[in-house]
N, C-alpha and C positions, 0 to 999 in steps of 0.2 A: 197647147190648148187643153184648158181640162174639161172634166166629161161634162159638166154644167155647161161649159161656155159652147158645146159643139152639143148637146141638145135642144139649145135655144139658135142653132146657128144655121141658115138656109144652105142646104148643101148645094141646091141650083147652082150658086153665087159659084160652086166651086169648078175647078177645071176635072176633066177625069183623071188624069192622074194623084190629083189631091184627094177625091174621092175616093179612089183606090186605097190611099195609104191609111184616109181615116178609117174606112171596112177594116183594114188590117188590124187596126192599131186601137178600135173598141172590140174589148174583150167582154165577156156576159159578168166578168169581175165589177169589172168599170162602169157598169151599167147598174151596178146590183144597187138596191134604193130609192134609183130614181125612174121617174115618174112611166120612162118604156118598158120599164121590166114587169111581165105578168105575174100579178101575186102569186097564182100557182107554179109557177116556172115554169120553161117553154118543157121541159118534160113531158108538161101533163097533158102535152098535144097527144103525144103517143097513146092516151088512155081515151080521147075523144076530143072534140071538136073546143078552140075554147073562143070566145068573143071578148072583145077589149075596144073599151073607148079612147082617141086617141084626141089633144087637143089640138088646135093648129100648131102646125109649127115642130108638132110632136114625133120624134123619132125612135122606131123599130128596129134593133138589129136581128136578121132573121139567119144564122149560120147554121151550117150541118147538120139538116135536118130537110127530112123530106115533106114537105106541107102542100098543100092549096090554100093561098091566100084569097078571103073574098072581099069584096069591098062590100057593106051593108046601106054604110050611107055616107057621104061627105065625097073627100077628092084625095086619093090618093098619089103622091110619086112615089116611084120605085125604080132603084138604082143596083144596079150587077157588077160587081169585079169583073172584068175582061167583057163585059156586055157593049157592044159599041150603042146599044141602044138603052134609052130608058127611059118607063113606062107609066103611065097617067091611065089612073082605074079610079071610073065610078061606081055607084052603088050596080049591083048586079053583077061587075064582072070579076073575073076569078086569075090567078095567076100562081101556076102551078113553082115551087121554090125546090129545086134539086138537093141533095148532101152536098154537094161541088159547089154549090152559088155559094157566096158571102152577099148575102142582100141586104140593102137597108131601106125601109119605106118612111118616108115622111107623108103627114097629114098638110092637104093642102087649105082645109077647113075642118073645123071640125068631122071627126068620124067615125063611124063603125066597124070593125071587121071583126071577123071569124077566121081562123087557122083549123085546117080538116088534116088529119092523116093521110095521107097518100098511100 
C-alpha cells in the first residue's frame, strides 16, 4: 500500500492489528509532502503551540513526542499501538500523546487542531 493510498484510506475499516503495522510502517519520511505533514515540522511543537487544518479523511501521524492534542473544531478519531481503545474528540477536547504512543488521528469531518507541548 503506498503512502497516498493509505492517506486516503479509512483506517476504521481496519482491524487492530493492521492498524498496528500501518503506525509502524509510516515513517515522518513517508509522509514528507503530503498533505498531513505540518509545514513547519512536528519539531516546531517543541518551540510552541501549532494549529493545522485537517480535511476529512485526513490523516496525522503523531510519534515520539510529547503533545496535547486539541480538537478546535470538526471530529476527530484517534488510534494507539497497543491501545485496546480508541478515541473520538470533538471540538474542546484535548488528548494528551506520550514519547511511547505511535498515534495516528484521522479527521472525521473536516477540522481543526492545535498541538501544545507538554
Amino acid at each position: 500500500m503506498t503512502t497516498q493510498a493509505i492517506s486516503v484510506a479509512s483506517l476504521m475499516c481496519l482491524g487492530r492489528s493492521s492498524r498496528a503495522r500501518l503506525i509502524q510502517a509510516v515513517s515522518q519520511e513517508a509522509i514528507t509532502g503530503h498533505a498531513s505533514e505540518f509545514p513547519q515540522g512536528m519539531h516546531a511543537a517543541n518551540a510552541g503551540a501549532l494549529e493545522q487544518v485537517l480535511a476529512k479523511d485526513q490523516m496525522l501521524v503523531l510519534d515520539n513526542r510529547r503533545l496535547t492534542l486539541q480538537c478546535l473544531e470538526g471530529q476527530l478519531w484517534l488510534t494507539r499501538d497497543g491501545d485496546a481503545e480508541d478515541y473520538i474528540l470533538g471540538p474542546g477536547q484535548n488528548f494528551e500523546i506520550h514519547p511511547r504512543d505511535h498515534a495516528v488521528v484521522q479527521a472525521q469531518r473536516p477540522s481543526r487542531i492545535r498541538l501544545l507541548p507538554a
